[in-house]
C-alpha positions as CSV (number, residue, x, y, z in Angstrom):
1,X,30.7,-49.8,-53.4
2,X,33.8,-51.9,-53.0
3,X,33.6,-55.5,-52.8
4,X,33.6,-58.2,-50.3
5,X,37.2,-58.9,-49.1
6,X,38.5,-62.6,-50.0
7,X,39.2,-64.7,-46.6
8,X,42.5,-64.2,-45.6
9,X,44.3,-67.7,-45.0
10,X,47.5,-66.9,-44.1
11,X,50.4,-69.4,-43.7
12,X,52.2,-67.9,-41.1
13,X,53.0,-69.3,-37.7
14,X,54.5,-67.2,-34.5
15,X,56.3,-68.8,-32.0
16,X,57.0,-66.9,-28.4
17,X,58.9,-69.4,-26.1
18,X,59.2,-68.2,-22.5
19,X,62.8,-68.4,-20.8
20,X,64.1,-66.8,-18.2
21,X,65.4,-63.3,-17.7
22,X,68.5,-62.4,-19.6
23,X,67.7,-66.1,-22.4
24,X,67.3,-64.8,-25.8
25,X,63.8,-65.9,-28.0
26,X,64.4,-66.8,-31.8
27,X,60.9,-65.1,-33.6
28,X,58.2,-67.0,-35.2
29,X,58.3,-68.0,-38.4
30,X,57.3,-66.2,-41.3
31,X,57.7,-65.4,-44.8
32,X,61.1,-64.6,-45.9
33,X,61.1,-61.3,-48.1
34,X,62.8,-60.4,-50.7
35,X,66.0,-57.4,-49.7
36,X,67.9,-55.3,-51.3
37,X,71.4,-53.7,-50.4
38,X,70.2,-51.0,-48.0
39,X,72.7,-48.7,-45.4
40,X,72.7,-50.0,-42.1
41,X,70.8,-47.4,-39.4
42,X,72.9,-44.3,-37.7
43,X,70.2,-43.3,-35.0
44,X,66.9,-43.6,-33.5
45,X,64.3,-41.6,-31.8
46,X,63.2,-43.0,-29.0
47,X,60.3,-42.2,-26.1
48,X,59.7,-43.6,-22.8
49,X,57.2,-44.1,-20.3
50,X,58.3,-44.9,-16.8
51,X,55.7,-46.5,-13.8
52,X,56.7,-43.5,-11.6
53,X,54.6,-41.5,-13.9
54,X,58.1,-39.3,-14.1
55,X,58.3,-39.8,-17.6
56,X,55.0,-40.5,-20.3
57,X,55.9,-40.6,-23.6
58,X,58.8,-38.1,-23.0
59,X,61.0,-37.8,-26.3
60,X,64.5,-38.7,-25.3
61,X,65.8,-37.5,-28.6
62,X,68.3,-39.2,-30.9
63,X,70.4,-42.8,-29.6
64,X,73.7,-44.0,-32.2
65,X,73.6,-46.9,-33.9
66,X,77.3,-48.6,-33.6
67,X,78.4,-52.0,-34.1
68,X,78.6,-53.5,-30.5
69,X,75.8,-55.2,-29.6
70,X,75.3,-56.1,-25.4
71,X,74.5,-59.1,-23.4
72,X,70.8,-59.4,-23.9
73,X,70.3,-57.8,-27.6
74,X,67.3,-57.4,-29.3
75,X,68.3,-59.0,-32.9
76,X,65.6,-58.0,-35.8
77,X,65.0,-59.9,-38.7
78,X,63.9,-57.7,-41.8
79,X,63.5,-61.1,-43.9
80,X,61.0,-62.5,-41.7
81,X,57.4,-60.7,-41.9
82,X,54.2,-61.7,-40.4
83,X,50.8,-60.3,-40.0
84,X,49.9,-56.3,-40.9
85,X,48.3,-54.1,-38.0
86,X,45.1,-53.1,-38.3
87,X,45.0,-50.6,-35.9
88,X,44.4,-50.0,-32.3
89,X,42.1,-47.9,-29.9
90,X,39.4,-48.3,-27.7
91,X,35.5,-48.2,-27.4
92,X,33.3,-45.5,-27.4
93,X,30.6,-46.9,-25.2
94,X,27.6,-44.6,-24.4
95,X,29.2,-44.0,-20.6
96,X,32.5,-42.6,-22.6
97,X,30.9,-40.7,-24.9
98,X,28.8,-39.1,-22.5
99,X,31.6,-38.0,-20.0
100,X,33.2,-36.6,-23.3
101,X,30.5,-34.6,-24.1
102,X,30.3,-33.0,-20.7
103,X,33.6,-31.7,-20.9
104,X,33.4,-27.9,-21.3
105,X,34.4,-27.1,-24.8
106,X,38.4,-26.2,-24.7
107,X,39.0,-29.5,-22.6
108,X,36.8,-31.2,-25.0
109,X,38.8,-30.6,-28.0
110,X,42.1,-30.7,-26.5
111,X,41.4,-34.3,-25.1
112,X,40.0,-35.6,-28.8
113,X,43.1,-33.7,-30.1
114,X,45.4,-36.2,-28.1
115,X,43.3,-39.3,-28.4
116,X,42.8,-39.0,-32.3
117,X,45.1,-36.7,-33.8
118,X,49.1,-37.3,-34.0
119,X,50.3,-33.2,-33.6
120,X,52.0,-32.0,-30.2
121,X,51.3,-34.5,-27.7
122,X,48.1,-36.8,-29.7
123,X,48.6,-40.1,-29.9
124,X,46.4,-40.9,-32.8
125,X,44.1,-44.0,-32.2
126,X,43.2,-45.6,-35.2
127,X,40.9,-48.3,-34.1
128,X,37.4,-48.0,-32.3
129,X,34.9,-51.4,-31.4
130,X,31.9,-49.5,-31.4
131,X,28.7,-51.5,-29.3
132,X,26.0,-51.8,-31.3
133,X,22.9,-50.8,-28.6
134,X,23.6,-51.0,-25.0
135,X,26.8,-52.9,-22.8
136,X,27.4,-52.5,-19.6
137,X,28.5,-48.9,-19.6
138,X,25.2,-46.6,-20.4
139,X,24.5,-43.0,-19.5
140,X,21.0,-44.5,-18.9
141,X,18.6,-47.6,-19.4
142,X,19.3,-50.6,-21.4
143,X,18.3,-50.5,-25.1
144,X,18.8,-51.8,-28.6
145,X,17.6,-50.4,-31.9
146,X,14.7,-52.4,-32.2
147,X,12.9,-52.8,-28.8
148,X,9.7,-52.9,-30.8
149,X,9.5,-55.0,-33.9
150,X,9.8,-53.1,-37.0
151,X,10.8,-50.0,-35.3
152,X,14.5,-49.8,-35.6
153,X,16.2,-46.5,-34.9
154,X,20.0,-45.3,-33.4
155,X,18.4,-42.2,-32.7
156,X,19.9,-43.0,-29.4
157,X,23.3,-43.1,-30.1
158,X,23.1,-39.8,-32.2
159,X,22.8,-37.8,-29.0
160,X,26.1,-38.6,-27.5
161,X,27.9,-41.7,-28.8
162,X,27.5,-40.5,-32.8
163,X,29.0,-36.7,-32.4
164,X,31.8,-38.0,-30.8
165,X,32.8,-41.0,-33.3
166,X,32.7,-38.0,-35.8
167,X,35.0,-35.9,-34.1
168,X,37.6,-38.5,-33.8
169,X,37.0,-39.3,-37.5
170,X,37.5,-35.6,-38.2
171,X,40.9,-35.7,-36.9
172,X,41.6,-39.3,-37.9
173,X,39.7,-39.7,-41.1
174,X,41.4,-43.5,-41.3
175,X,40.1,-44.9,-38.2
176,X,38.6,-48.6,-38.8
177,X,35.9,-49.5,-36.6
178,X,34.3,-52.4,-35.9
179,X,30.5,-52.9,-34.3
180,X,29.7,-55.8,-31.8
181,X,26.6,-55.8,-30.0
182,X,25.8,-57.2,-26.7
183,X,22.5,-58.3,-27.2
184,X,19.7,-58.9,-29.8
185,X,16.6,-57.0,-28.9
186,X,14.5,-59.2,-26.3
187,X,11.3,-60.1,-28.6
188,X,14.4,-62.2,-30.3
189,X,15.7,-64.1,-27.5
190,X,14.8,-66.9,-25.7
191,X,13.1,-65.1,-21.8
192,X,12.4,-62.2,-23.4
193,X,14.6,-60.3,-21.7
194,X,18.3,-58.0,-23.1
195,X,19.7,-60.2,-20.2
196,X,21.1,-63.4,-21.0
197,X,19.0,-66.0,-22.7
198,X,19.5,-67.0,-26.3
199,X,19.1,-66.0,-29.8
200,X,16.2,-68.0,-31.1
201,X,16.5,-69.7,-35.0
202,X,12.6,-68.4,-35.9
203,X,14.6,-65.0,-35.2
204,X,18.1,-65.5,-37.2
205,X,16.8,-63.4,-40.1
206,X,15.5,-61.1,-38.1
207,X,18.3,-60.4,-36.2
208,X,20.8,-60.7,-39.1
209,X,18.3,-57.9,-41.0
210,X,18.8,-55.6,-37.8
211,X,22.5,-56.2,-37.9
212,X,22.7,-54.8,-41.8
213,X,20.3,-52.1,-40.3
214,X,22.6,-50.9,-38.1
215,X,25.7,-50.8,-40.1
216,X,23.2,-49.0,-43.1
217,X,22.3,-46.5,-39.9
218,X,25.7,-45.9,-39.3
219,X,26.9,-45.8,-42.7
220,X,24.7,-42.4,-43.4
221,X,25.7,-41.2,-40.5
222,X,28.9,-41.1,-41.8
223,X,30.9,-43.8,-39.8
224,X,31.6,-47.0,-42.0
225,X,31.6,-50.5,-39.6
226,X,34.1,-52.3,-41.8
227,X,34.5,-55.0,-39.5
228,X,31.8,-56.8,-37.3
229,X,30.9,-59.7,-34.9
230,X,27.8,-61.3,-33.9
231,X,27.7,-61.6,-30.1
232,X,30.2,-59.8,-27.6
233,X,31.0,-63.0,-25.0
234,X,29.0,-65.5,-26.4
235,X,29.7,-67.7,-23.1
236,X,29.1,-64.9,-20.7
237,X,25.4,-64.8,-19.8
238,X,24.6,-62.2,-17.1
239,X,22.6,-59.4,-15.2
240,X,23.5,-56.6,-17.9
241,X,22.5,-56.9,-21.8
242,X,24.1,-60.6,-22.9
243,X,23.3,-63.6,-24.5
244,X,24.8,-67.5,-25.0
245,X,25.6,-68.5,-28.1
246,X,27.4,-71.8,-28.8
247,X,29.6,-72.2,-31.7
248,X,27.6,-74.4,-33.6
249,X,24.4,-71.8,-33.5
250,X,27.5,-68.9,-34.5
251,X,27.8,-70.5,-37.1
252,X,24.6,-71.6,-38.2
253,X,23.6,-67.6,-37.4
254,X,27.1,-66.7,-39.5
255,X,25.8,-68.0,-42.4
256,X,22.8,-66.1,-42.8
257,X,24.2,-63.0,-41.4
258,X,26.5,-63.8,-44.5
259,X,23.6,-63.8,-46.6
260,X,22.3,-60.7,-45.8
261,X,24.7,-58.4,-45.9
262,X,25.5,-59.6,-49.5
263,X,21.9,-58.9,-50.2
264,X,22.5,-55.8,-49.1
265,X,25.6,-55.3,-51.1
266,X,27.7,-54.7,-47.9
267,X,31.5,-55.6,-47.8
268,X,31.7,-55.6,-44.0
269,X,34.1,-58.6,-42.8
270,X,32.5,-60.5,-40.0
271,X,35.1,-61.6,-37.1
272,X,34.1,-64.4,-34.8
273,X,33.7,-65.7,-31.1
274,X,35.1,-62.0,-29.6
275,X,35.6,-63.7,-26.3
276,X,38.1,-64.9,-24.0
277,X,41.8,-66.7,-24.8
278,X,40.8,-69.4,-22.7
279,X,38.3,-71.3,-25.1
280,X,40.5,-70.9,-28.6
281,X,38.3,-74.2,-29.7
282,X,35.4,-72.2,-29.9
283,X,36.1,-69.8,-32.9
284,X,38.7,-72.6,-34.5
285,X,34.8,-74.5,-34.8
286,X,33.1,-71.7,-35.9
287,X,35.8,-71.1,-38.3
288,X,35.7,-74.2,-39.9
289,X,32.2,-74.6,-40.4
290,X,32.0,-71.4,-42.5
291,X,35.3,-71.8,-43.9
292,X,33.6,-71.7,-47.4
293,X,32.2,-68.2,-46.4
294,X,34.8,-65.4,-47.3
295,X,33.8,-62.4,-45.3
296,X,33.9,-64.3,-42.2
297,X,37.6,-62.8,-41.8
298,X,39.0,-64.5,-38.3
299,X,38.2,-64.3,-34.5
300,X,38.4,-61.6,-31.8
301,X,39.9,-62.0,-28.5
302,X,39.4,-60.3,-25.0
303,X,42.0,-60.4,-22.1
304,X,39.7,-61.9,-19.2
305,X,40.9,-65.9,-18.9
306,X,43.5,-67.8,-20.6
307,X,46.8,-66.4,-22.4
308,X,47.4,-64.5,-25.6
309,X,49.7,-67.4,-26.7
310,X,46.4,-69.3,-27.4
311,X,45.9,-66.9,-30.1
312,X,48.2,-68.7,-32.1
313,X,46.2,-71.9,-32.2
314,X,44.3,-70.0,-35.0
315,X,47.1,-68.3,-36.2
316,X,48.6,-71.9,-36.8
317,X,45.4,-72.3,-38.8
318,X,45.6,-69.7,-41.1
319,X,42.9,-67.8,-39.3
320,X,43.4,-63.7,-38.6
321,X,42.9,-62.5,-35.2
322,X,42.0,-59.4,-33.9
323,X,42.5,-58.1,-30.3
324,X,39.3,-56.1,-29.0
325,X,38.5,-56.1,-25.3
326,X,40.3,-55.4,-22.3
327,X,39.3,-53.2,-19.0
328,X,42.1,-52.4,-16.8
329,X,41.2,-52.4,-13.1
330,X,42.8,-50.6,-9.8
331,X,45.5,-52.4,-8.1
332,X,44.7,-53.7,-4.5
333,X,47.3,-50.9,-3.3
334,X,45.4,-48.2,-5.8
335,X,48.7,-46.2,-5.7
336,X,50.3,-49.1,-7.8
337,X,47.6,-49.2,-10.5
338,X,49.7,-46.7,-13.1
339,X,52.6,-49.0,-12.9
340,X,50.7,-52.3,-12.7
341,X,48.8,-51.6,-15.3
342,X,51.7,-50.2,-17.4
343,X,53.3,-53.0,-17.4
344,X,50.6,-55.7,-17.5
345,X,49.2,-54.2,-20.7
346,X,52.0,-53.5,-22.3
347,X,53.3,-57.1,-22.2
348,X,50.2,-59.1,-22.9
349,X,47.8,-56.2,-24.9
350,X,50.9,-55.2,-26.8
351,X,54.0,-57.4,-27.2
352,X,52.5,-60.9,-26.2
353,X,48.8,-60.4,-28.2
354,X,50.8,-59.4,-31.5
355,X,53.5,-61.7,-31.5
356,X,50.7,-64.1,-31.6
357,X,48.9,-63.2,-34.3
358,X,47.4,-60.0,-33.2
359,X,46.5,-57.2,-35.6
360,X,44.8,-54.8,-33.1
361,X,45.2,-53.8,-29.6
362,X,41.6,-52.7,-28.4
363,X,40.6,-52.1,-24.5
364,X,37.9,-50.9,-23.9
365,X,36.1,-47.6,-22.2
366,X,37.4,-44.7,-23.8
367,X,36.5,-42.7,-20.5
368,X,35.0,-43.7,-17.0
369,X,34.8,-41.2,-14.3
370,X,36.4,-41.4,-10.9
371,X,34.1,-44.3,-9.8
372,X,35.1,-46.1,-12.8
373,X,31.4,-45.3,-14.2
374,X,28.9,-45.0,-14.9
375,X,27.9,-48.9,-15.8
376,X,25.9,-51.4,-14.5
377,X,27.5,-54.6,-13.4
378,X,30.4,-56.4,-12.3
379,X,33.7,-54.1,-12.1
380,X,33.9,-55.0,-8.2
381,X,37.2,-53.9,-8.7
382,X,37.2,-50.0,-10.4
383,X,37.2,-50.2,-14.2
384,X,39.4,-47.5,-16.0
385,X,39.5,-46.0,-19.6
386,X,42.1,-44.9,-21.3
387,X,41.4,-41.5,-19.7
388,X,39.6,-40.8,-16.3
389,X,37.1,-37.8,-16.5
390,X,36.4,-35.8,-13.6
391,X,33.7,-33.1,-13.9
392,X,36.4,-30.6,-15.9
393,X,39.5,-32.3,-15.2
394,X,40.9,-35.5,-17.7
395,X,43.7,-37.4,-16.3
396,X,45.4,-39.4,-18.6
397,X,45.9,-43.5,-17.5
398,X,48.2,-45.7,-18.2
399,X,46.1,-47.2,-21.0
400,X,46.5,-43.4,-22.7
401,X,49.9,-44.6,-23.1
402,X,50.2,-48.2,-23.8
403,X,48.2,-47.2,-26.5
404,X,50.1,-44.4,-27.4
405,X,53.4,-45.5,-27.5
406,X,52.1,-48.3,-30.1
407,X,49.6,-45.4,-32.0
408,X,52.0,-41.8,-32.2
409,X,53.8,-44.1,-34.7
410,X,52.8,-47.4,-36.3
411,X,50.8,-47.3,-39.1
412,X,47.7,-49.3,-40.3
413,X,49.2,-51.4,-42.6
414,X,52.9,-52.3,-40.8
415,X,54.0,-55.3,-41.1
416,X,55.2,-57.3,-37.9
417,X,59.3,-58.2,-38.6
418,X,60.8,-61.4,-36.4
419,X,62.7,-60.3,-33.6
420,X,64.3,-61.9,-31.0
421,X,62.9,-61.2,-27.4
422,X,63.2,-62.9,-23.6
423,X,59.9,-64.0,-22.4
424,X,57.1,-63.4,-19.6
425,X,59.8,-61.7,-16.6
426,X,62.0,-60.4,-18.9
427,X,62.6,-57.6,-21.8
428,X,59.8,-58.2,-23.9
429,X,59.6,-56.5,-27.1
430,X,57.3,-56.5,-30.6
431,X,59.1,-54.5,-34.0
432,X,57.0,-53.2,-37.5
433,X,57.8,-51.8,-40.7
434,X,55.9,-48.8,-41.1
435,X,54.6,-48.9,-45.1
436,X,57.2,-45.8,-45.5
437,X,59.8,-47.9,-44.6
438,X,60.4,-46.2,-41.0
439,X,60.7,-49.4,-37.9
440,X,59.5,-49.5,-35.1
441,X,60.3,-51.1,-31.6
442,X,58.3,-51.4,-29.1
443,X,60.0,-52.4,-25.9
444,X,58.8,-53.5,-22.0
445,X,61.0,-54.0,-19.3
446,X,58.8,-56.7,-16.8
447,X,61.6,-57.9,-14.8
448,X,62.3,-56.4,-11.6
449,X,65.5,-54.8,-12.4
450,X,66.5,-51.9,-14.6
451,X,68.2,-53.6,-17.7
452,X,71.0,-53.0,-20.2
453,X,70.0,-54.3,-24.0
454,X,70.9,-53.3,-27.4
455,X,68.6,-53.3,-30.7
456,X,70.7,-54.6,-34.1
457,X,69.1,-54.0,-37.1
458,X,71.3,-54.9,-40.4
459,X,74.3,-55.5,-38.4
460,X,74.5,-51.9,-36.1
461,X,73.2,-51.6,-32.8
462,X,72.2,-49.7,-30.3
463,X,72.7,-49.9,-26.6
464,X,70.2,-47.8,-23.9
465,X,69.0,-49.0,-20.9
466,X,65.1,-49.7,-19.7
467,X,64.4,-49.1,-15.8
468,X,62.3,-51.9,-14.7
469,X,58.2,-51.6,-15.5
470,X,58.9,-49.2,-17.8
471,X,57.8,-49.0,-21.9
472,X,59.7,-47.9,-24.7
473,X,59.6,-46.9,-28.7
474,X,62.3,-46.9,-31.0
475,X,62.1,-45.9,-34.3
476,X,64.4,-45.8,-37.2
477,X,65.2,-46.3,-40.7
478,X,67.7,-48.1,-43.1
């Protein structure tokens, strides 16, 4: 059994100040690391995804290093490291896993082959947020694992969300997930009801007990929840399974959600808030008041209010922070969706999220069908997954490829290097160390304009040109 991790506390502080289009951005701060002599790069491999859809993830083959370095040039830093990547993915609610599972065979294992594995044209996701009992995207009625007291079962979930987490581990026996559920079961809560309403103190033990049940249930099922939070969107109480939670109770639950899963002689790290960038006060409270409590590793962030920058209020703090929610939606003109979303996600999800902090880039449906289903609220707008499933047919969205052009080649365990980059409206980019040694840029073009740029690592660069809305990788070594 390995032990509980110690709280990480890091020191670091990013910095990404907007300027204009063409203005260069000095990195955040970081730890200077020690170097030694090393052979400046000759090439890179480099792939490209453009909003016409023309090109997705199309190798363009090798670009020279040379020692002329353009206009706008992307300047990277080697002595300068910041946080590691955890990972990044999606979630496997029980409206994914069911479209998955209805997939005749062949187009089955050819579309977990390109989600979870790295051969041919997989993108390898290494990071699922797995609900713990029912969200907003079911293949049926609400439930938890516990609707009667001292019943607890995820029999559920072994019919179609289960077969399909192991199947992704199969290919991708490294992939870290987290659980967060959406609601306690209702006998807990304040109304009675999976619906909104509140946790209730009589009921903190209980609900912490069913919390180490359910990692225990998954655990023997063979999926290990390493990481965990308490409440998915503890300020959003609705019509679909939910409940309020203030930071003060978060905390006051942390602590004995703490003490049971050392009880139980679990190591899981415990993540708070998991909520919006627009209320960074909340888990910078919770934080503090069970600062003392070492598996309480950070917070987790979702995309729907505020900015990503605010993730560096915690960073600032010596706090972690993971990313893990974030549903695209169709453009008013639905035509523009692959492009909008391209480029939205790939500046804030990607390049904004980690150069604040961020150690994963979670969205969230794995797969919704053509409606954008099946769930059961909000999503006025059509909600997509990372692929849209279609009776036999699997089309392959944007997400697919924000994600992939992050996945096919960092590695759990990278470490973030300063580079310089322009700002919102401008070439935006985000670099790694792989743990091998191989870098890796990531690149977005959100101006208007095609634009020239070079990349200068150790004193060679390299020139190539982004057309505008579109996503690039780079990767080299020394």
């Amino acid at each position: 059994m390995r032990t509980a991790l110690a709280r990480h506390r890091s020191p670091l502080r990013v910095g990404l100040l907007g300027l204009t289009a063409g203005a260069l951005l000095a990195g955040g701060l970081g730890v200077v690391a020690g170097t030694s002599a090393q052979a400046a790069p000759s090439t890179a491999r480099a792939w490209l995804t453009t909003p016409d859809g023309q090109h997705r993830l199309a190798d363009r083959g090798e670009l020279a290093f040379d020692d002329q370095p353009a206009a706008t040039d992307i300047w990277v830093d080697g002595r300068q490291r910041h946080q590691e990547f955890s990972g990044a993915g999606a979630s496997v609610t029980e409206a994914a896993a069911g479209l998955v599972q209805s997939l005749p065979d062949g187009e089955r294992e050819a579309l977990l082959d390109a989600l979870f594995s790295r051969d041919g044209d997989g993108i390898g996701l290494s990071y699922l947020r797995q609900p713990l009992g029912s969200t907003d995207f079911n293949a049926g009625d609400f439930y938890t694992y516990e609707d009667t007291p001292g019943q607890f079962s995820i029999d559920r979930d072994r019919e179609l969300i289960i077969p399909v987490l192991n199947d992704a581990l199969a290919r991708n026996p490294e992939i870290r997930l987290m659980g967060s559920p959406w609601s306690p079961p209702a006998w807990m809560k304040s109304g009675g009801s999976l619906n909104g309403g509140t946790l209730l103190p009589e009921h903190y033990e209980d609900y912490a007990d069913y919390l180490v049940e359910a990692v225990r249930a998954y655990g023997d099922a063979g999926i290990e929840l390493s990481d965990l939070t308490a409440q998915n969107e503890p300020l959003f109480a609705t019509s679909y399974p939910s409940t309020s939670m203030s930071a003060s109770e978060q905390a006051d639950f942390l602590r004995v959600l703490d003490g049971a899963l050392t009880e139980a002689g679990l190591p899981t790290r415990v993540f708070a808030y998991d909520h919006n960038w627009d209320e960074p006060g909340y888990p910078l409270e919770v934080l503090g008041a069970t600062s003392d409590l070492d598996r309480v590793a950070g917070a987790a962030f979702h995309c729907y209010g505020g900015q990503p920058e605010a993730q560096g209020e915690l960073v600032a703090a010596g706090e972690r922070v993971f990313f893990t929610e974030c549903s695209g939606t169709d453009s008013d003109d639905p035509s523009a969706t692959f492009a909008d979303t391209l480029r939205w996600q790939a500046e804030n999800l990607v390049v904004r999220n980690m150069r604040h902090g961020g150690e994963t880039v979670i969205t969230w449906n794995l797969a919704l069908d053509a409606r954008g289903g099946p769930h059961q609220g909000h999503c006025d707008t059509r909600c997509n997954g990372v692929v849209e499933i279609a009776g036999d047919q699997v089309t392959r969205n944007a997400e697919f490829y924000v994600l992939g052009h992050l996945t096919k080649f960092l590695d759990p365990g990278a470490r973030r290097l300063d580079s310089t980059s322009e700002g919102p409206g401008g070439l935006q980019n985000v670099v790694f160390e792989n743990p091998d040694g191989t870098r890796v840029a990531y690149v977005v073009n959100t101006s208007g304009t095609a634009r020239d740029f070079s990349l200068t690592d150790d004193g060679a660069s390299l020139t190539d040109a982004l057309p505008a809305g579109a996503v690039a990788t780079y990767t080299w070594t020394l």
